[in-house]
C-alpha positions in Angstrom: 63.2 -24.8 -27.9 65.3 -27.1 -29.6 67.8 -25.7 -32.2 67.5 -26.3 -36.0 70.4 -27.2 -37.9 70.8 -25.4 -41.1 71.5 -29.0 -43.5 74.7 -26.7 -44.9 75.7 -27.3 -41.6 77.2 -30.9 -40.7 76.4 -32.3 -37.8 79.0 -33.7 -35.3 77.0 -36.4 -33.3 74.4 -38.9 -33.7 71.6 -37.3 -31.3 71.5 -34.3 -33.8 70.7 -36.5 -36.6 67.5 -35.4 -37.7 67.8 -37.3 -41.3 68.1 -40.6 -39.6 72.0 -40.9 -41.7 73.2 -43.0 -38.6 72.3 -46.1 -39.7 74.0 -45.6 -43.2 77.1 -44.3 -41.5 77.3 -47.1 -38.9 77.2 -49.5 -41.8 80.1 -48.0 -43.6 82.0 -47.7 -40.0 81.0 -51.2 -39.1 82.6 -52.5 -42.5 85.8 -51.3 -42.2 86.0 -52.0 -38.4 84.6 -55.8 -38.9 86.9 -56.6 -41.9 89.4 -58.6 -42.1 91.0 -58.3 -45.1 94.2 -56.3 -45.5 93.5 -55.2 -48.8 93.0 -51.4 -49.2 89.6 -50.0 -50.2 88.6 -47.2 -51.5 85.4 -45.6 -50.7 82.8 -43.3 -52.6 80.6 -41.1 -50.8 78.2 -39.5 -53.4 75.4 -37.2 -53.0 74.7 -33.0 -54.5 76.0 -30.2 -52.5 74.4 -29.4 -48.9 73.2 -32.7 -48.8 74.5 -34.2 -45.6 77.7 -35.7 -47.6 79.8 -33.8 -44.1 77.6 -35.1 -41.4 77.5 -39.0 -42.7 81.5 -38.4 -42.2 81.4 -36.6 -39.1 79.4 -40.0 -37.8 81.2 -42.5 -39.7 84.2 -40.5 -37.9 83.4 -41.0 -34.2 82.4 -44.8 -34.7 85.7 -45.0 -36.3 87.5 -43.6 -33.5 85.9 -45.8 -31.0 88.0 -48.6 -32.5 91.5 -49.1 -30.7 93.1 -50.6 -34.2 91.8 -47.7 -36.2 93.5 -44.4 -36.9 91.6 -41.8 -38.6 93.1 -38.8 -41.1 91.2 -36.2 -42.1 92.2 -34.0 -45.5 90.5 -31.1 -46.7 91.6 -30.4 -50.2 89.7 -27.3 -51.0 92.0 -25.3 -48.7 95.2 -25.2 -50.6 95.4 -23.4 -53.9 97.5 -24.8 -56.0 98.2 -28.4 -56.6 102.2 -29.3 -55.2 100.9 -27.5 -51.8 97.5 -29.8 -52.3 99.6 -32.7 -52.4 102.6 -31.7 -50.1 99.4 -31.1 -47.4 98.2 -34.8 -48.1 101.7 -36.6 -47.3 102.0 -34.2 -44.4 99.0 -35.2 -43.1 99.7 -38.9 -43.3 102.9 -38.5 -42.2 102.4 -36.1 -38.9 99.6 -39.2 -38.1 102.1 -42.4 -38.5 105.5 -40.7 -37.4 106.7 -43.0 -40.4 110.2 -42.7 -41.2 111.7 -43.7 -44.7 115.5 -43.9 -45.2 116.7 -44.0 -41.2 115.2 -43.5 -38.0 115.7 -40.0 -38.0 113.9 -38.8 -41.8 110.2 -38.5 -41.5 108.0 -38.6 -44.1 107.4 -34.8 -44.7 111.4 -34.7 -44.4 111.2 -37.0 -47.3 109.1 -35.4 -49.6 110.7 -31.5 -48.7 114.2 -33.5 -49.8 112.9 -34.2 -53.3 111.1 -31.2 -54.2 108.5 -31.5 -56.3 105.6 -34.1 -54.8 103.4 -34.1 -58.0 106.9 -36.2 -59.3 107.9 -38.2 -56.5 103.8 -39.5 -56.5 104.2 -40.5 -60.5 101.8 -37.4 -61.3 104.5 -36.4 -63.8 106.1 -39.1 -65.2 109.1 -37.3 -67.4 110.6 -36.3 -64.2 110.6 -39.1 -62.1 114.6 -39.8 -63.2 115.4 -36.3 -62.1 113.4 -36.2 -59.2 114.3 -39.7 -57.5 118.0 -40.0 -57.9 118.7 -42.5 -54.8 114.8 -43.8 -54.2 113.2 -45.2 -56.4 109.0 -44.8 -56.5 108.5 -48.6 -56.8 111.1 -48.9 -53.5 109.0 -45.8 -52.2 105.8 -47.5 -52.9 107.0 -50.6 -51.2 108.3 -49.3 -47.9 105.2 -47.2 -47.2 103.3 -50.8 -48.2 105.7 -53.1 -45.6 105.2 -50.3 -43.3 101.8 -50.5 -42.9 101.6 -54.1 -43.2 103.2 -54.2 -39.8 101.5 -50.8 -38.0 98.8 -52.7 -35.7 96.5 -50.2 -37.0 94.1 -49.6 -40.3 94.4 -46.5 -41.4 90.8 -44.3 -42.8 91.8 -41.5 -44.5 88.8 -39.1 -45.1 88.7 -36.7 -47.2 85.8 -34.2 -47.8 84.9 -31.3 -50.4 86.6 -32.5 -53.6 84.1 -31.3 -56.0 85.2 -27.8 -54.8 88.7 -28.6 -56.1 89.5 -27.1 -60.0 90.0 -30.0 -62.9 93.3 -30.0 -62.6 93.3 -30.6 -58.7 90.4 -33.1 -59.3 92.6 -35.3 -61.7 95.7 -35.2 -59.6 93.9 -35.8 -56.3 92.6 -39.2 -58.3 95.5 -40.2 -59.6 97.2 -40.0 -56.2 94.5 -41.8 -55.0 94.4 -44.6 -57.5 98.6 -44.5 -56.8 98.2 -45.7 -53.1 94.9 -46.5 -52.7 95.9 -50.3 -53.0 98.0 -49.6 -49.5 97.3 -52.3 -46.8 95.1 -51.8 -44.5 94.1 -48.2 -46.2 91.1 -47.0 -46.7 90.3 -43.9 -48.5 86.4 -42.8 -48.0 86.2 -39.7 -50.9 83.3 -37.5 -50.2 82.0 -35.7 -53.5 79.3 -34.7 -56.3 80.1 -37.4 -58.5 77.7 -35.8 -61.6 80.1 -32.6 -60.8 83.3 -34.8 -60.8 82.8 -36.5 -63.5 81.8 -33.9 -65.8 84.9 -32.2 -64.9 87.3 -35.1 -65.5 85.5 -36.4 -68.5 86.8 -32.8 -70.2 90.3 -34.6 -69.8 89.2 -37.3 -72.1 88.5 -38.4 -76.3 84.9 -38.2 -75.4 85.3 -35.2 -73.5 81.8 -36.5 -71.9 80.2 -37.4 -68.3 80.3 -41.1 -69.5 84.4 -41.1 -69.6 84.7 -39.1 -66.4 82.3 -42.1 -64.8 84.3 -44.6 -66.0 87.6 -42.9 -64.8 86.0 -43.1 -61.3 84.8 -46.2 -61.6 88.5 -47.2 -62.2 89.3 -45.4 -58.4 86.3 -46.2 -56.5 85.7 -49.8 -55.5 82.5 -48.7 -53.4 80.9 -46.4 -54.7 77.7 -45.4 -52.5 74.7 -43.0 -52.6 74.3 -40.7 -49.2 70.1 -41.5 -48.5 68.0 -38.6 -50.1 66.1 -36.7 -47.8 62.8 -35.5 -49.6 61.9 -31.9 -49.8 58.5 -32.3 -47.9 59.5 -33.7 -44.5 63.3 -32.9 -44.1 63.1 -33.2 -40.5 61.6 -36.2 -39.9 62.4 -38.6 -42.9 65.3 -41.8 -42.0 67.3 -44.0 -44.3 68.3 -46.9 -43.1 70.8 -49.0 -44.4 70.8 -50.6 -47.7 71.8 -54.3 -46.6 70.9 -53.9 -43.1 70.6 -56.9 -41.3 67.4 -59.2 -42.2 67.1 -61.6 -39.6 67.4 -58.9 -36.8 63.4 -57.6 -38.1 60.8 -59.6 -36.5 57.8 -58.6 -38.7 54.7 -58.5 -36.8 51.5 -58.1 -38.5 49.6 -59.4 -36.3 46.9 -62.3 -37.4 44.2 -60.5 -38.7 46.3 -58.2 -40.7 48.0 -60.8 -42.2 44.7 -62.0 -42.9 43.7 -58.7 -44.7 47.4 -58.8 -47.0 47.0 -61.6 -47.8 43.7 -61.4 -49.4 44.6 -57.8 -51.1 47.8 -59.7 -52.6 45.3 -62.5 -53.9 42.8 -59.9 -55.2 45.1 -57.5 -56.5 48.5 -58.2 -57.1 47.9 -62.5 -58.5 46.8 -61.1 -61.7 50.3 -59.9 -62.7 52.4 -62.5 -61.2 52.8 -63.8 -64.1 56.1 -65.1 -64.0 58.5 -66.6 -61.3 60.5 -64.2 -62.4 58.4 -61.4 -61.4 57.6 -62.9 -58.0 61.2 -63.3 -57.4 61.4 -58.9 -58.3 58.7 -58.6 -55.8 60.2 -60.7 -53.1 63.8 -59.4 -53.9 62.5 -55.8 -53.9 60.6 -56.4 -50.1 63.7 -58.0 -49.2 65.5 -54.8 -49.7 63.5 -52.5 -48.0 61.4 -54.1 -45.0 64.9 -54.0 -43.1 65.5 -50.4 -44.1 62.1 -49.1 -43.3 60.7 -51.3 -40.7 59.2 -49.2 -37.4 59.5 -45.7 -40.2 56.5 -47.1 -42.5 53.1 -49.0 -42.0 54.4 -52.6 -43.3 51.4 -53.8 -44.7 51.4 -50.7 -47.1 55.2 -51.4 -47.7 54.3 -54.9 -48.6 51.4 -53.7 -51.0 52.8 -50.6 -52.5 56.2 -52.6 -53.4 53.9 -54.4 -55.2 52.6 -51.7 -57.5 56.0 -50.7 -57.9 57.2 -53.8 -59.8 53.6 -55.1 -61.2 52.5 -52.2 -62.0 55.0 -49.7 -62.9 53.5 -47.2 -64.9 51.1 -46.4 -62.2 54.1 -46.3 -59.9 55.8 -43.4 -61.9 52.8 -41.9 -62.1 51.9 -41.7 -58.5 55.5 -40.6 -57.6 56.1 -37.4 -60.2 52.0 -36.3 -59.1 51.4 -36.8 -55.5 49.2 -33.9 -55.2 46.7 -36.6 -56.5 46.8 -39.0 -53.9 47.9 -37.3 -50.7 45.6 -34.3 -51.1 41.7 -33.7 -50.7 39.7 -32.8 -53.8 38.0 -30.2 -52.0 38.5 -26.5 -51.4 39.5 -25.3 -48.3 35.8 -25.2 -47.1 35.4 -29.0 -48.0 32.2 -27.8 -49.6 33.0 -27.7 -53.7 35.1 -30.4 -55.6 37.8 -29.6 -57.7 36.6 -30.3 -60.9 39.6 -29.5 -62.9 41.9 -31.7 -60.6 38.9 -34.7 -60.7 38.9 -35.1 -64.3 43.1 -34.8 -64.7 43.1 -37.7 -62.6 40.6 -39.6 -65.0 42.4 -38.7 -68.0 45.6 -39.9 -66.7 44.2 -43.1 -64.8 42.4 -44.0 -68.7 45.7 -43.7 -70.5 48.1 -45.6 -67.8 45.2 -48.6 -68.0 45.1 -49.1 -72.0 47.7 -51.8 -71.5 46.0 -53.8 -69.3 43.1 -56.5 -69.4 39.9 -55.2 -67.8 40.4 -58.0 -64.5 44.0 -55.8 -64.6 42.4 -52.2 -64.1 39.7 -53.3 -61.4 42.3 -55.0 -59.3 44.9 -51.8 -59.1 42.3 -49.1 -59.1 41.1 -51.0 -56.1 44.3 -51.2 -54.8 44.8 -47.8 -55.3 41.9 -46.6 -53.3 42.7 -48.8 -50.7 46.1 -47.3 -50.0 44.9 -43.8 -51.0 41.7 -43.0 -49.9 41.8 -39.7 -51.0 41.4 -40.4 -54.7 38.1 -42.1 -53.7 37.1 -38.0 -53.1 37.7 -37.9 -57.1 36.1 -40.7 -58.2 33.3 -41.4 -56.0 30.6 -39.8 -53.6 32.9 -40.0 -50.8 34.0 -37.0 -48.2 37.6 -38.0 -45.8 37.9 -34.5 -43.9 40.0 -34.8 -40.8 41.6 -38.3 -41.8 45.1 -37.1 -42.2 45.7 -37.5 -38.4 45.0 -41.4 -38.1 46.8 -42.1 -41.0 49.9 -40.3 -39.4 49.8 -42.3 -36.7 49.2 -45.1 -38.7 52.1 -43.7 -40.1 49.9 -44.7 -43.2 51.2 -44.2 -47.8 48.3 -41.9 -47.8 49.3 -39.4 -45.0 51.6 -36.2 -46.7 54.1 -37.3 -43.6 54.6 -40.3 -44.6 54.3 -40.8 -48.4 57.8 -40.0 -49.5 59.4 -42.3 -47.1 58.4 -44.8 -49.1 60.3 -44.0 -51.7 63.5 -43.7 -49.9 64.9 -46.5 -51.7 63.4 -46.8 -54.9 65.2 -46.8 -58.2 66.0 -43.4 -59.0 64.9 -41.8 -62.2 67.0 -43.3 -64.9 69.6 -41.3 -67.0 68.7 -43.5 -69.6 65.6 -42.6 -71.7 63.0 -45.3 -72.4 63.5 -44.9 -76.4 67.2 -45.5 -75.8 66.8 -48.4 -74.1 64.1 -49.9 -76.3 66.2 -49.3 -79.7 69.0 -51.1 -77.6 67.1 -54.3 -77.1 65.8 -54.4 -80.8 69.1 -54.0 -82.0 71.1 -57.1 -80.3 70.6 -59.1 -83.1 71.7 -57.3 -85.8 75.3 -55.5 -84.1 78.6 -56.7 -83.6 79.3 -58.2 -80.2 81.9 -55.7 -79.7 79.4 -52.7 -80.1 77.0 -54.4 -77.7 79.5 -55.0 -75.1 80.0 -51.2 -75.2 77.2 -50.3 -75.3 76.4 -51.8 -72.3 79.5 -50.7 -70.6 77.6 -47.2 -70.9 74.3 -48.1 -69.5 76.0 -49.4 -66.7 78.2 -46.1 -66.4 74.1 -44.3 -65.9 72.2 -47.3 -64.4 72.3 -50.0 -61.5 73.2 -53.5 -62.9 70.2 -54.7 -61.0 68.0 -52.2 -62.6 69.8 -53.1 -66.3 67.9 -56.6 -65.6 64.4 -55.4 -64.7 64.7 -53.1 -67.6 65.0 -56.2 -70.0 61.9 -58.4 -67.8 59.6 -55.7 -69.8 61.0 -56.3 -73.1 61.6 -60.2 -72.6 58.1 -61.8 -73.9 58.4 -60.0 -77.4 61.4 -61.0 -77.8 62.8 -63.0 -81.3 64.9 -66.2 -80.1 67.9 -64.6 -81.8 68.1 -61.8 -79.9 66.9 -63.7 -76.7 70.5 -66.0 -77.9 72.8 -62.7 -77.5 71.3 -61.4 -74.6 72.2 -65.1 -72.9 75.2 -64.4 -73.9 75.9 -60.7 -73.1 74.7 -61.8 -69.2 77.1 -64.8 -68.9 79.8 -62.7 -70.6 78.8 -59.9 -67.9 77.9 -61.9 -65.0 80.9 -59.9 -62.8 78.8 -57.1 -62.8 76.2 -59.0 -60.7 77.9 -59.4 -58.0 75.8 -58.4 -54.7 76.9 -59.8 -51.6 80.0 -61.6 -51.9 78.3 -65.2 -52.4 75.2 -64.8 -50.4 71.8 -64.0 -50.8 69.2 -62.0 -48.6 66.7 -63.6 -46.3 63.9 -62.6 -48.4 65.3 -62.9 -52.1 68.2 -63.5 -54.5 71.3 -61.5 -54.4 72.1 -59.7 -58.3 73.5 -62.9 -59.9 70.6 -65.0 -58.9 68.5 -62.5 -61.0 70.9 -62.5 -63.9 70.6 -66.5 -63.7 67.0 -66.5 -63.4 66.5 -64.2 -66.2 68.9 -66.2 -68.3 66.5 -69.3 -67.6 63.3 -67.4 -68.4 64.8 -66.5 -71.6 65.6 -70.1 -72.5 62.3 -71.5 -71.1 60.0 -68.9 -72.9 61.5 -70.9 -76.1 59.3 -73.9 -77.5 62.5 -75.6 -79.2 63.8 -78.2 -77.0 66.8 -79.2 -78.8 68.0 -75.0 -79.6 67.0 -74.4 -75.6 69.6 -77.3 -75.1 72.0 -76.6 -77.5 72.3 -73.0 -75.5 72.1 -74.3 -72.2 75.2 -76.4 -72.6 77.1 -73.1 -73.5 76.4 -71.5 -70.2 78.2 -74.4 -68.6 81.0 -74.8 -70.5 84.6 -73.6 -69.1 83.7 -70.0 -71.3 81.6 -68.6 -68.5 82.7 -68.4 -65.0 82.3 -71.7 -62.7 80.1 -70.1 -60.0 77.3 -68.8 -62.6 77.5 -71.9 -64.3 76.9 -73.6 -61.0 74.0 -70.6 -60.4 72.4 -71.2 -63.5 72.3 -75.3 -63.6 70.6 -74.4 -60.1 67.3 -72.7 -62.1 67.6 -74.8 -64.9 66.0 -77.8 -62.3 63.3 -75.4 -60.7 59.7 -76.7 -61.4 57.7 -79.7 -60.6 57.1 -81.3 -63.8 59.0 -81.5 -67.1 56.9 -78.7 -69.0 57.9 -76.7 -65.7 61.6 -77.0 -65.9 63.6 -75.3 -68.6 65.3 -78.9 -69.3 64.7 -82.4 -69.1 65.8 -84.8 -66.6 68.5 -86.9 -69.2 69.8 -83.0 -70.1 69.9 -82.3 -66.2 72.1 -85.1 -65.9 74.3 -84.7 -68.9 75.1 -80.9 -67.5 75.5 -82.8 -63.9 78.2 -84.5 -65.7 79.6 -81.4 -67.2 80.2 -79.3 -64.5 81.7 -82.0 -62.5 84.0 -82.2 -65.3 84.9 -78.9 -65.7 85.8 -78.9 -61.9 88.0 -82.3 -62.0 89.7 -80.7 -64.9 90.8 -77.7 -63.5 91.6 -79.1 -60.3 94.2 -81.5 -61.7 95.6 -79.0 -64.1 96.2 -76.6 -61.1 97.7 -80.0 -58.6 94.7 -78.9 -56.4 91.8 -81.2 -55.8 87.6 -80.9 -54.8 88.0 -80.0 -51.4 90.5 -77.2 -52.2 89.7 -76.0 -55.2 86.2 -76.0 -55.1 85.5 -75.4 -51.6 82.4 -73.3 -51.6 81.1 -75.9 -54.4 81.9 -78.8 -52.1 78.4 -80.1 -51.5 77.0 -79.4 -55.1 80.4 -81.7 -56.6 80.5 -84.4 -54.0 76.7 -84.8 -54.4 77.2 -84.8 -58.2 79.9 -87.2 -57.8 78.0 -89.6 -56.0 75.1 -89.2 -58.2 77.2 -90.0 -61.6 80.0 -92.4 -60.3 79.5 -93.5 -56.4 82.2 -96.1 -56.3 84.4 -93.2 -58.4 84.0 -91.0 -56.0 84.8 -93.5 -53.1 88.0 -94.2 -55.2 89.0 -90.3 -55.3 88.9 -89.9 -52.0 90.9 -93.2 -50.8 93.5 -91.9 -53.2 93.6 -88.6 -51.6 94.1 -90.6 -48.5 96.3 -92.4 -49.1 98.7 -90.0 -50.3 98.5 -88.0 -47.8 96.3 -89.6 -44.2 96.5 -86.2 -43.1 93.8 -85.0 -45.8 91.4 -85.9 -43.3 91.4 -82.5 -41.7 91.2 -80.8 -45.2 88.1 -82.3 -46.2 86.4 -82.4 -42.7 87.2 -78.3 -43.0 85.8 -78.0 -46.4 82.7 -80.0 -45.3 82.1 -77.2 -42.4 79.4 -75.0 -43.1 79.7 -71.5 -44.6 78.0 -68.6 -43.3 77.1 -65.6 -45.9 75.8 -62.1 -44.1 74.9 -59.0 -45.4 76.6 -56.9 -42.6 80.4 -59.0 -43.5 82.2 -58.8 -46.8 83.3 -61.9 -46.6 81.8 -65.6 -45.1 82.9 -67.3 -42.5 82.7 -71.3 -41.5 80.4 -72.1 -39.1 79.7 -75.4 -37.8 80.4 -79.2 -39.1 76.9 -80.1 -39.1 75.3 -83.5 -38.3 73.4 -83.9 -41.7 77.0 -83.3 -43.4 78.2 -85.8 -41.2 75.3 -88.1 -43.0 76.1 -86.9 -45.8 80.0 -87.7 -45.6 78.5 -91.4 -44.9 77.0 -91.8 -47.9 80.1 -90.8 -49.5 82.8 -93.0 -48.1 83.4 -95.4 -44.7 82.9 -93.2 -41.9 84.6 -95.8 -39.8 88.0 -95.7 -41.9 87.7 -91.7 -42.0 87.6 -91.6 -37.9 89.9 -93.7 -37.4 92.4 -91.3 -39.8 91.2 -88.5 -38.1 92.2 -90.3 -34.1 95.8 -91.9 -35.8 96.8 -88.2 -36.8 95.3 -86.1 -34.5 93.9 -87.5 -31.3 96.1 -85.8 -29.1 94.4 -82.3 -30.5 91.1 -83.6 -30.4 91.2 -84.5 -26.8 92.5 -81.3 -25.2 89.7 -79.7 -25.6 86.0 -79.7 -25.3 83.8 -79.8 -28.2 81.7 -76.6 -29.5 78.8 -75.6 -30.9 78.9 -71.8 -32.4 75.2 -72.1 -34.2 75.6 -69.1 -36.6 78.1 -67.1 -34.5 81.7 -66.7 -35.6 84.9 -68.2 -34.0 85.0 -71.5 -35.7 88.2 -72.8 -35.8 89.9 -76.1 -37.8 90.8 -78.0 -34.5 87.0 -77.5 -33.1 85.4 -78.8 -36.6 87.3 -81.8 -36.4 85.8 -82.3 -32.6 82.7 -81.8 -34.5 83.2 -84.6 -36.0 84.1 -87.0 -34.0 81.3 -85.7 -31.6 78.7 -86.8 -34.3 80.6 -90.0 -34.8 81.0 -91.2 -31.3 77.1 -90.2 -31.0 76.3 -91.9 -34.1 78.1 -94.7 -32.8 75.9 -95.0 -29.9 72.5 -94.4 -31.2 73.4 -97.3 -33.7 74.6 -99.2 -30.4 70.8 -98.2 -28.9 69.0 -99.2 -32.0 70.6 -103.1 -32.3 
């Protein structure tokens, strides 16, 4: 018989996982091991008590210390009882793991810290006493020395530390503020294990407010990751996964097969067309399915995935309602004989199914009750002359919504229930008008302390229609203000969506298109590109401001396109000359929107900028051959990495300036590179290097060259 693990219990090793928490931890592990930053990161680890917060480290843990240029410190904070032996542990910890010594060759660490007594002062924990307690070292010149130290260790260094929601407040706060202190190390990474609701509560007591809200944003200030262990539900403990949140797209090969795809595709027509309404919401749906099919791919039936996602964000009410009362779809209505109906339970479900439909047209409430009964049969039982004893076991190995097995894994993922009532939110969005922008800055600062930025902008797609075109003005201008907060992936998008900013753009264009006024929508649009928000959005939202096929489509006319063409180009001439930079460097991850701008507006200006670049320096070549190399964005990397010079850039660079005078730059300053080596070809693989794009080049030249030579 194989032995249960009690969940209080953390596991050590991947073949006891019976959450499927592997996948999340290998993420986290992966990360730190694939980066290649120095810069120190600090890690939150959230989820309640007994919730597999221990064994997530324990695997993260072992993957870690697979890695040669990894070392691994473990701190347990609960054990000591009072907070100079808390601390004094901490730097005795570190310390016993790097040998590191501080004034001579001979003075460890510990030795250090024993010499000046007190650690809560040497750390800055009590800043009246740092004169007395660091005559001869000064915490700046400590600071620095542990910094250049580990700068040159060949090693990053994980510190993990587990249990600190069973620390007191006063332990909590000076366990933070140590962390803040040195969590900027290089090459450190702190991952914090804890009950953040707990945690914050108890540090918010420090505070004006004396609320959870201030003892968020006092973690917010210390975590730079913060991240949710996967819940496992109650139901099916033992065999429920998580995967990972941005686990790789491209390596799912969805497989319907033809006739299923056949068979979605006609339930999407039938069911789920009426309430695309809206780009917008197609773009939620997609975005949504592009989270999870990665996550849940092989654990779920996909084509119920692929449907059910889309009662999630069509139909939401019905969503909510299916997820708080299961017992209505995943249960028979008969008694245990299967002879009598429950009659009781039959008409609940019509009472509730007649009030969650008064919002929608009659089309509306045939489609999803249709829907509804396809993916859960049972509730035909309720509604109709129907009888599905014995069914359970086909749809488990279906692995089908409908079975009890299998219903809560799909909702692994899903938003969690908001901290933020309804009422709230809706008094919130009527009121942008008529506040200060101040207020409405904070006051979105504090939704955000209680709800996913993500989530913030699917809250306002419900309110968005009835909007007045004042308020519809500030909230344009709240989400350029805020656009930081929709960061996603660091410049990339999924496979099967829009990362968090292009939703804030797109929203910001629905906004602007929903308005009849032509010369107002105008008047705002220039706004968003102006040097008051960020270049990038501006450059993300000038991307949806051209989407549509004909004028009515498109949220601004051709001659206004252009004019904002113009604009942005300008902006990023301006600020390249003010900073002595230029296109290539400055804007290298805009490269191909600005040259194609350029050459749009002013071709023979932009053949003049770059002969002048030239000609300063012949040399350039290489910078803008570099620039031109393509940039790779992934989900599993923090940050992008160049690819390959491709051939269509190569036509592209043609159309910019004389390929002949740029190759023959490129052979006069660096033939004797080019030829050492041969040429290569890294498709979407990493390894790219400066010398190898500029063989790229003069590989598509030469071939150019002698297709051309073909051709006469």
């Amino acid at each position: 018989m194989n032995q249960i693990y009690n969940s209080d219990k953390p596991i050590i090793e991947k073949k006891y996982d019976r959450f499927n928490r592997f996948k999340f931890s290998r993420r986290i592990s992966e990360t730190i091991i694939k980066r290649s930053s120095d810069e120190g990161i600090v890690v939150g680890l959230y989820g309640l008590w007994g919730e597999g917060k221990s064994s997530v480290l324990n695997m993260i843990e072992n993957d870690l210390k697979l890695a040669d240029d990894i070392l691994v410190i473990k701190f347990n904070p609960w054990r000591f009882k009072d907070e100079d032996t808390l601390i004094l542990n901490f730097f005795k910890n570190l310390s016993e793991k790097l040998d590191f010594e501080l004034n001579n060759k001979t003075e460890k660490l510990g030795q250090f810290f024993k010499k000046y007594g007190s650690v809560g002062s040497v750390v800055n924990l009590d800043l009246s006493k740092i004169g007395e307690n660091l005559s001869d070292t000064q915490l700046e010149d400590l600071k620095k020395r542990v910094n250049d130290f580990l700068a040159s260790y060949d090693k990053k260094i994980v510190v993990i530390i587990d249990d600190i929601d069973r620390l007191d407040k006063q332990e909590l706060f000076s366990l933070f503020k140590l962390i803040k202190l040195t969590g900027d190390f290089t090459k450190t990474y702190y991952i914090l294990s804890f009950d953040d609701e707990m945690v914050a509560s108890s540090i918010g007591e420090r505070f004006a407010k004396g609320d959870n809200n201030s003892g968020h944003n006092f973690l917010e200030k210390v975590i730079q990751v913060p991240l949710r262990i996967p819940q496992a539900l109650p139901k099916d403990l033992l065999q429920y996964t998580f995967d990972l949140l941005n686990y790789i797209l491209n390596e799912y090969k969805i497989d319907l097969g033809r006739e299923e795809e056949q068979n979605v595709g006609s339930l999407i027509s039938q069911f789920l067309l009426l309430r695309i309404k809206t780009p917008r919401l197609a773009i939620r749906y997609v975005n949504s399915l592009s989270f999870l099919i990665p996550l849940l791919d092989g654990e779920v039936n996909m084509s119920d995935l692929i449907l059910f996602e889309g009662v999630k964000i069509l139909y939401p009410k019905y969503y909510d309602f299916i997820k708080s009362s299961p017992e209505y779809f995943i249960e028979t209505y008969y008694d245990f004989t299967y002879e009598k109906k429950n009659l009781e339970k039959i008409e609940e479900l019509k009472s509730n199914f007649e009030e969650l439909k008064k919002d929608l047209s009659k089309n509306e409430q045939n489609a999803i009750l249709k829907l509804l009964k396809h993916l859960f049969p049972f509730i035909k039982e309720g509604l109709e002359n129907y009888s599905l004893r014995n069914r359970d076991d086909l749809w488990i190995r279906e692995k089908r919504i409908a079975s009890s097995k299998y219903f809560y894994k799909y909702f692994i993922y899903s938003v969690s229930k908001d901290d933020i009532s309804d009422v709230y939110f809706e008094n919130y969005i009527k009121n942008l008008s008529t506040k200060e922008y101040d207020q409405i800055l904070h006051e979105t600062e504090e939704i955000f302390s209680s709800i996913d930025p993500v989530e913030y902008l699917n809250k306002i797609s419900f309110y968005e229609d009835s909007l007045e075109w004042e308020t519809k003005k500030v909230l344009i201008e709240l989400v350029c203000s805020i656009q930081g907060k929709f960061e996603g992936m660091k410049g990339g998008t999924f496979s099967l969506g829009y990362n968090p900013k292009s939703q804030a753009a797109v929203l910001v264009n629905r906004l602007l298109l929903s308005h009849k006024n032509y010369s107002e929508r105008f008047n705002v649009a220039k706004k968003t590109i102006s040097s008051e928000v960020p270049f990038e959005f501006s450059k993300e939202l000038l991307k949806w401001f051209k989407v549509g096929k004909s004028d009515e489509e498109k949220t601004l006319k051709i001659d206004e396109i252009k004019f904002l063409n113009k604009v942005i180009l300008d902006r990023a001439l301006d600020d390249s000359k003010k900073c002595n930079s230029n296109l290539f460097e400055k804007y290298e991850h805009s490269i191909f929107l600005l040259l194609s701008l350029f050459h749009e507006s002013d071709p023979i200006g932009l053949t003049v900028y770059i002969k002048n670049l030239l000609d300063e320096n012949p040399k350039f070549i290489k910078t803008i051959i570099y620039s031109l190399t393509s940039m790779i964005y992934s989900s599993t990397r923090i940050d992008p990495y160049k690819n390959d010079f491709a051939r269509d850039t190569f036509q592209s660079l043609k159309r910019y300036y004389d390929i002949n005078i740029l190759h023959k730059l490129l052979m006069e300053n660096f033939e004797e590179e080019i030829v050492k080596e041969e040429v290569f070809f890294f498709d979407n693989d990493e390894g790219q290097t400066i010398l190898n794009a500029l063989r790229q080049f003069n590989h598509w030249y030469n071939l150019d060259v002698s297709e051309n030579l073909i051709n006469q």
